[in-house]
N, C-alpha and C positions, 0 to 999 in steps of 0.2 A: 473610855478609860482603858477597855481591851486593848483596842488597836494599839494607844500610845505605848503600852506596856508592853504591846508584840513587836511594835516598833523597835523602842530601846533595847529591848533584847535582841532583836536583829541587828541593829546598831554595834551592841556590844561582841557579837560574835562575830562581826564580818571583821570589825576591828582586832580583834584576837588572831582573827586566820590570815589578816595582811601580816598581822606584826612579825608572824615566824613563817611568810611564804620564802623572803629572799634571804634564808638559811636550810632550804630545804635537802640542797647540796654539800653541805658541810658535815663534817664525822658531830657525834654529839657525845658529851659526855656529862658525868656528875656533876661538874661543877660549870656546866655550861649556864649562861648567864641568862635572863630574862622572863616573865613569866610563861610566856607560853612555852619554854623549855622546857622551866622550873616545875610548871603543874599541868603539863598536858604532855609533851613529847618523853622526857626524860622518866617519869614516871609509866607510861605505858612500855617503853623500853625495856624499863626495871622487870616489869612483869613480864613481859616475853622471854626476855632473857632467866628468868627465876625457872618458871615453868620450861625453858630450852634443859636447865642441868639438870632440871627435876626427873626429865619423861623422854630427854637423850636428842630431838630436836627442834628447831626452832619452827617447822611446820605445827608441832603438837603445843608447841608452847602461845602462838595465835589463837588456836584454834582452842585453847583453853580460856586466854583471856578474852578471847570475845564472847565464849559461854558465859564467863563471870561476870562482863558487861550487859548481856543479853540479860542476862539473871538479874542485875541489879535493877536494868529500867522495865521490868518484866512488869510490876503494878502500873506504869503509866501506859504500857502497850496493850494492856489486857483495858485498860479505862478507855484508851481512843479505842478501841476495835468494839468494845461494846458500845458506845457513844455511835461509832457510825456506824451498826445492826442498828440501834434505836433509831437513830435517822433516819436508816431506810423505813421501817416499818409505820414511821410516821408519817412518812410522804402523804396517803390520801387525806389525810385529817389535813396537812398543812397546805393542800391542796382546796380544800372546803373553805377556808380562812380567805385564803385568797381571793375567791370566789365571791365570801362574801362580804370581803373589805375591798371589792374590785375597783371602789372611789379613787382617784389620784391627792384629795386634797389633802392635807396636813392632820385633819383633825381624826381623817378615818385612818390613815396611814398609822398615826400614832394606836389609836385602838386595836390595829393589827400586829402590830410589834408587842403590845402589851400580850394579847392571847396567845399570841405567837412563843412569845419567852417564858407565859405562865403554863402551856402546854409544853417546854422543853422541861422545864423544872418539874412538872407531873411524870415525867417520863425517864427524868435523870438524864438530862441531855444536855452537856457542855459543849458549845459551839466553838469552842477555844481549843478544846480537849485533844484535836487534832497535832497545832502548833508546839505544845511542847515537847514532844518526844523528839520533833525535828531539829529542835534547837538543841537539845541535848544530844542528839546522835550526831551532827554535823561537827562538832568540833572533834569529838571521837574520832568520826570517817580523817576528817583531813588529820588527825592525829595522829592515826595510823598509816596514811600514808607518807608524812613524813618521820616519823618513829622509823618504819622501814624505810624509805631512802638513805634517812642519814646513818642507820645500820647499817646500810650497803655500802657509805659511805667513811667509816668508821675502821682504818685500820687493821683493828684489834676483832671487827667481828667480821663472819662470813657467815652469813644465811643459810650455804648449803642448798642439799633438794630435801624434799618431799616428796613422797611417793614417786619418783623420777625427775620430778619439776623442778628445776632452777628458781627458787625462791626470788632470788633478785630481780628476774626476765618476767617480761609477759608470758602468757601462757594463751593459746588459743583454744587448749583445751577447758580452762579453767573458767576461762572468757564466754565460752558459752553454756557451762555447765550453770553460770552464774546467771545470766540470762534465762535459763529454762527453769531455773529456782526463782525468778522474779514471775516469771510466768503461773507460775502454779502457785505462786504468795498470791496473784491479784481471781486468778481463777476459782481461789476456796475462799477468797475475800469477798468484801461489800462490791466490787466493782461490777459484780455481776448480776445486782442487782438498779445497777445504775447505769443509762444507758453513756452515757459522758463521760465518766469511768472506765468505761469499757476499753472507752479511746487508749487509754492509758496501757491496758493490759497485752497493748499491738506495739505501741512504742517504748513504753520502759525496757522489754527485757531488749531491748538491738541497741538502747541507750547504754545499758550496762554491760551489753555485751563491746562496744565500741570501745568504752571506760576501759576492761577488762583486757582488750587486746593491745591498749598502749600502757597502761599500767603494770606495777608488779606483778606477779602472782601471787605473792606473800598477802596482798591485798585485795586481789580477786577470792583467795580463800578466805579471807574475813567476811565476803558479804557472801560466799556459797552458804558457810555456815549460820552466818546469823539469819539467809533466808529459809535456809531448813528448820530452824528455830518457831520462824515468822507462819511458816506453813502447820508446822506441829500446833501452834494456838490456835491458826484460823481452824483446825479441824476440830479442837476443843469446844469453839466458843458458837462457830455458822454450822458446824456439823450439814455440810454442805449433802453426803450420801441422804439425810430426812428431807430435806428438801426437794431433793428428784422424785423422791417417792410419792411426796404430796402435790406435787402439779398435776394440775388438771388436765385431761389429756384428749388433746385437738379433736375434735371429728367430724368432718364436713357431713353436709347432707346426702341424701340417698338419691343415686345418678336416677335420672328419668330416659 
């Protein structure tokens, strides 16, 4: 029933991000037509530009709406990051299960899945809990980067810089500022307690930084700050500094 429902919502959001890719060139305005205008581009817009008159430019005014964003799915963020801490810490238990449902047939396999799911629920562990934050952030991400395109695109506005940055242009600086903030999101994260995970922590930030160097900058500063966000919880919740202190500490035998 999971699946189907992670389905359909993949479904439903790949279908939303085709529908407004081939106007992603066009100026946007109020009264531009369709829903992913109407309740995803044109409203993010609003706010950038709100917070642009509010705080004098349109770098601060990003950089506010993506706090307010970050803020708002901050309960589902704090729910998957304790969800995979719980993960990890479960590993040996769910590694004993294994062990000793090592059968292939049907009947043990089913008994393992039951202890399996009755030890996530003991533990508060939503196997799912991963998936929705992604689905809610992915329409955001491509939101914002056509919200800014079609800003860039739009007569009436000009993005301006930031801090020196050409808002509309790539930035190489921004490109890997954004990158070394992925780095240090997966470093204070669970990835490093998972060795497959890890993988992740070598290739995401050159992926984003890739992203980043063809991309705006307007949108390379939305994911610097919501990763410095991303970093400030993982320090809250893995308090990654208790953990160095508590490792056990290597020490070979005495040379003969």
């Amino acid at each position: 029933m999971k699946k189907r429902l992670s389905l359909v919502l993949l479904l439903i959001v790949t279908t939303a991000l085709l529908a407004g890719c081939s106007e992603f060139n066009e100026p946007i305005y109020s009264n531009s037509k369709g829903f992913w205008n109407e309740y995803i581009v044109w409203p993010l817009v609003s706010a950038i530009t709100y917070f642009k008159n509010l705080l004098g430019t349109y770098g601060l005014g990003i950089i506010m709406v993506t706090i307010i964003i970050r803020l708002a799915i901050l309960p589902l963020m704090i729910k998957q990051t304790k969800s995979s801490k719980n993960m990890q810490e479960v590993q040996p238990e769910l590694k004993k299960l294994k062990e000793k449902y090592s059968s292939k047939d049907g009947a043990t396999q089913q008994k393992y899945q039951q202890e399996m799911m009755a030890l996530f629920k003991e533990r508060g562990i939503n196997p799912a809990a991963g998936c929705l934050p992604v689905f809610i952030q992915m329409p955001i991400l491509i939101g914002f980067y056509h919200a800014i395109s079609r800003m860039n695109n739009t007569p009436e506005i000009n993005l301006g810089d930031f801090l020196g940055l050409t808002l509309a242009e790539p930035s190489i600086f921004l490109a890997i500022l954004a990158g070394v903030m992925q780095f240090i999101v997966l470093r204070t994260g669970p990835a490093m307690d998972n060795p497959q995970m890890k993988i992740m922590m070598y290739i995401m930030p050159f992926m984003i930084m890739g992203f980043g160097i063809a991309l705006p900058s307007a949108l390379t500063l939305y994911w610097v700050i919501g990763n410095i966000i991303s970093i400030i919880q993982n320090l809250f919740i893995y308090k990654p500094w208790n953990k160095r202190k508590t490792e056990p500490v290597k020490s070979g035998g005495a040379k003969k």
